[in-house]
C-alpha positions in Angstrom: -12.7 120.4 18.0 -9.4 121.4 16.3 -7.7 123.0 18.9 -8.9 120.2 21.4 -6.7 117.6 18.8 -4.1 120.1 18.7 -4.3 120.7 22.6 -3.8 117.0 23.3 -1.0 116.4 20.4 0.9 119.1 22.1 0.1 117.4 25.6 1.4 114.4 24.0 4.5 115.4 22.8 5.5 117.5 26.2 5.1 113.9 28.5 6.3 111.3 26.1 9.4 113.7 25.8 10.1 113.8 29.4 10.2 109.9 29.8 13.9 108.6 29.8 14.5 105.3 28.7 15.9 102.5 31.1 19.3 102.5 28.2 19.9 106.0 29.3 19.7 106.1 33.3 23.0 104.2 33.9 26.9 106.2 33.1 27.5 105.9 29.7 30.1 103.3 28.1 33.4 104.0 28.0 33.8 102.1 25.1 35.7 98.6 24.4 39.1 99.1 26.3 39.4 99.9 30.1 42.6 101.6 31.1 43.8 99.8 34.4 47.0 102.1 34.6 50.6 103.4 33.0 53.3 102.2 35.0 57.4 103.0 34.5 59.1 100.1 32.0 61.0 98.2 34.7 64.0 96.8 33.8 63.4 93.4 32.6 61.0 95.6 29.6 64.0 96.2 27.8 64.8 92.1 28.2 62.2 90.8 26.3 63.3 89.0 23.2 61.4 88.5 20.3 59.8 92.0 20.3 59.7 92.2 16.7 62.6 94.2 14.7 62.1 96.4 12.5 64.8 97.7 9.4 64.0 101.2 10.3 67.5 102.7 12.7 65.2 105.7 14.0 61.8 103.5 15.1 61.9 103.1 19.0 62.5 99.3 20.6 61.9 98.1 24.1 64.6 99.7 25.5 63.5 103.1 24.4 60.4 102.3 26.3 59.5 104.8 29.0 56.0 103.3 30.3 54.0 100.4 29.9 50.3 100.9 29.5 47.9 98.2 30.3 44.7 98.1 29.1 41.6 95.5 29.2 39.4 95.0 26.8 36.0 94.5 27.8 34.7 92.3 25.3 37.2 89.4 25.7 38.8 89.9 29.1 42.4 90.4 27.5 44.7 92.3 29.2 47.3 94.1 27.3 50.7 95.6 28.2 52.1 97.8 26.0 55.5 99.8 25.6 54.7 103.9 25.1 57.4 104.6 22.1 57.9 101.2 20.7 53.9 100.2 20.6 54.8 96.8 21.6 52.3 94.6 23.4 52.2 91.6 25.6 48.8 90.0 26.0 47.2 87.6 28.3 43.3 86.2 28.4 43.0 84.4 31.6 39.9 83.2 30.4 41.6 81.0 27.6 45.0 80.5 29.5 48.4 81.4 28.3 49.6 82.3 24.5 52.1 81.3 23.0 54.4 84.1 23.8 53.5 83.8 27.4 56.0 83.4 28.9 57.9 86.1 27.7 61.2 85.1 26.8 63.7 87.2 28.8 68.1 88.1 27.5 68.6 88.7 31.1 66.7 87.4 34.3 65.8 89.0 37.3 67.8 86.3 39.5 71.0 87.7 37.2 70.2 91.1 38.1 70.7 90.5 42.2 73.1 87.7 42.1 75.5 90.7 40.3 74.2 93.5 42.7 75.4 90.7 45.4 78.9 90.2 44.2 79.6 93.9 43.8 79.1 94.4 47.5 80.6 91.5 48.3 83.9 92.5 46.3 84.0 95.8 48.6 
């Protein structure tokens, strides 16, 4: 009688530890943020005003930005774009709309960038 309880606690053990749980079939999460992708700092990056200054000379800025990596985080739907040396970020739900910072306030526009390219060729 005791090796029949034994026998069937062993039996026991053997299938209930085979069964996976529903949780456990699908790819595990990656956590919270998504990468979308790293991309080079074009040059209207280094425009952006109101980046934040800091008192420290050596700490990186926009400019010294080399790539811009944007990640989403899953649990709001913000998407965030963020310098690789100076850590700075832009954000954007657009689930809620808008921040405040968006638009980004730019020193120098893209318009001013080609109109200049325009009137260098044009004073060959």
């Amino acid at each position: 009688m005791r090796a029949t309880g034994i026998g069937l606690l062993a039996t026991c053990m053997l299938l209930c530890g085979c069964q996976q749980s529903p949780a456990a079939a699908g790819p595990k999460s990656q956590g919270r943020f998504a990468g979308i992708g790293m991309y080079d700092a074009g040059k209207l990056w280094a425009q952006m005003t109101g980046s934040g200054s800091t008192k420290d000379a050596a700490a990186a800025t926009i400019a010294d930005d080399e790539h811009v990596i944007v990640v989403l985080d899953s649990h709001t739907g913000e998407v965030r774009q963020c310098g690789d040396h100076s850590g700075y970020c832009v954000t954007m739900n657009p689930w809620t709309g808008p921040r405040a910072a968006l638009p980004v306030k730019l020193a120098r526009h893209a318009a001013d960038d080609q109109a200049e390219a325009l009137n260098a060729t044009d004073a060959r």
